[in-house]
C-alpha positions as CSV (number, residue, x, y, z in Angstrom):
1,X,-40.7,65.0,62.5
2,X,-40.2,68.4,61.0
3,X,-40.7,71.2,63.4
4,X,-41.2,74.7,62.1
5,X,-42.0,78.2,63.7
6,X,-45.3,78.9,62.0
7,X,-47.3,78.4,58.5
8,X,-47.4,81.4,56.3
9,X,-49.8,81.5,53.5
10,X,-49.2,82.3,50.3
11,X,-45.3,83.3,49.1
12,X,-42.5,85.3,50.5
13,X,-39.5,87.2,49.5
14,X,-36.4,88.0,51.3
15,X,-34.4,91.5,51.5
16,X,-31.9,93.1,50.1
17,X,-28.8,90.3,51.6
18,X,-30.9,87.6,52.9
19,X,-31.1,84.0,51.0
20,X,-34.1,81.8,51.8
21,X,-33.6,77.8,51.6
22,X,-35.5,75.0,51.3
23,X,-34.6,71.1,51.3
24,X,-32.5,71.3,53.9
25,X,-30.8,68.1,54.4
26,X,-32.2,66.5,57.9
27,X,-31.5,63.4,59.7
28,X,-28.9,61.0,59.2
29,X,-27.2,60.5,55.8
30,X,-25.7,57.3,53.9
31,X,-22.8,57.7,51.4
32,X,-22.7,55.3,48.3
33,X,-20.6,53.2,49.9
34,X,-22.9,52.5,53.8
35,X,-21.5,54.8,55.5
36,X,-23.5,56.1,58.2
37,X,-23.1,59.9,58.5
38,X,-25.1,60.7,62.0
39,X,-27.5,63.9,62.1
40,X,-26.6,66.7,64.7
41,X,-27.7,65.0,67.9
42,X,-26.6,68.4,69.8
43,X,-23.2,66.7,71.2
44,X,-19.4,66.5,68.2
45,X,-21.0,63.9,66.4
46,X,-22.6,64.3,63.4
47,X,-22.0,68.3,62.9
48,X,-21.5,68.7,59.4
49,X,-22.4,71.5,57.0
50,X,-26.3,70.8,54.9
51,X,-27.3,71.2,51.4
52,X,-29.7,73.0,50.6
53,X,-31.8,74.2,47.9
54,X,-32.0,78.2,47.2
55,X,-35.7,79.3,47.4
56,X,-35.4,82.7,46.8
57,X,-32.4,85.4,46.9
58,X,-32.7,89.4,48.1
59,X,-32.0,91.8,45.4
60,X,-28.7,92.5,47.1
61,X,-27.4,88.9,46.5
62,X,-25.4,88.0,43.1
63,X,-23.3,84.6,44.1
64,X,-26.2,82.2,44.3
65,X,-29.4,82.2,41.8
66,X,-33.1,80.5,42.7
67,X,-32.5,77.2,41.9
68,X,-29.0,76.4,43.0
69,X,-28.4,73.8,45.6
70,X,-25.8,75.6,48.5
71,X,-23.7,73.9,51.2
72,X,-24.1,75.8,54.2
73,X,-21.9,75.7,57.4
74,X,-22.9,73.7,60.4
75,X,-26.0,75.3,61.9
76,X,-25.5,78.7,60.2
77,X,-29.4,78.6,59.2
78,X,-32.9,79.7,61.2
79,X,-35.6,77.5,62.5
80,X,-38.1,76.3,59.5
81,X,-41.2,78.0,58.9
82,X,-44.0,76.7,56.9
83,X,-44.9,77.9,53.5
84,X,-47.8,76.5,52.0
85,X,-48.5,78.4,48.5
86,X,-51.8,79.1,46.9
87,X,-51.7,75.8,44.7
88,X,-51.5,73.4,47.2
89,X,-47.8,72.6,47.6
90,X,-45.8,73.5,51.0
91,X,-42.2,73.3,52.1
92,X,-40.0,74.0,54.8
93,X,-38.4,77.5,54.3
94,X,-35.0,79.1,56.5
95,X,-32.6,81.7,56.5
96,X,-29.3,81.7,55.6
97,X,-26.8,84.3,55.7
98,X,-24.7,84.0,52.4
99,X,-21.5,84.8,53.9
100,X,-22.0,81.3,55.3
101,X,-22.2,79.4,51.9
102,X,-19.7,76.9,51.7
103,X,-20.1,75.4,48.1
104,X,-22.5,76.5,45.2
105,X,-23.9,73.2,43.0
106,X,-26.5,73.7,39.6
107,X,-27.6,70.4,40.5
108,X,-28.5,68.2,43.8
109,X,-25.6,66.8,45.0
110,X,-25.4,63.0,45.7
């Protein structure tokens, strides 16, 4: 179960340094091969960094674009907040500082 802040209507747009994600990579993951990675349960296991999609960028930002999928450091991101847009789609927004970008992708990694 997803659990977010709050629901904000319409769109948003970060400033100037700020990088706003989406798709954030939640629960546990399996590798092509069955391995079982576990999700951050709050103890050692299963802390690993998250991909993520970038929603939007500040204007102060020039290593990532809208549209590239980022792999941020373990819990270096902000609790969700709900963003449901005027035509009827929603996702999961969050913060990220960029300083914390691990990897930069064009395309969702497997």
């Amino acid at each position: 179960m997803e659990r977010y802040t709050s629901i904000i209507n319409g769109d948003i747009t970060p400033l100037k340094e700020n990088v706003l994600v989406s798709d954030l990579e939640i629960g546990e993951k399996i590798t092509s091969s069955g391995l079982i990675i576990l999700d951050d349960d709050g103890t050692d296991r299963g802390i690993r960094p998250r991909w993520c999609k970038v929603y939007s960028v500040g204007s102060k930002v020039t290593e990532v674009t809208k549209g590239d999928w980022v792999l941020v450091e373990h819990g270096r991101w902000t609790r969700g907040v709900k963003l449901k847009k005027n035509d009827g789609t929603s996702s999961i927004i969050r913060m990220i500082n960029r300083k914390d970008i691990l990897l930069v992708s064009d395309e969702k990694p497997i």
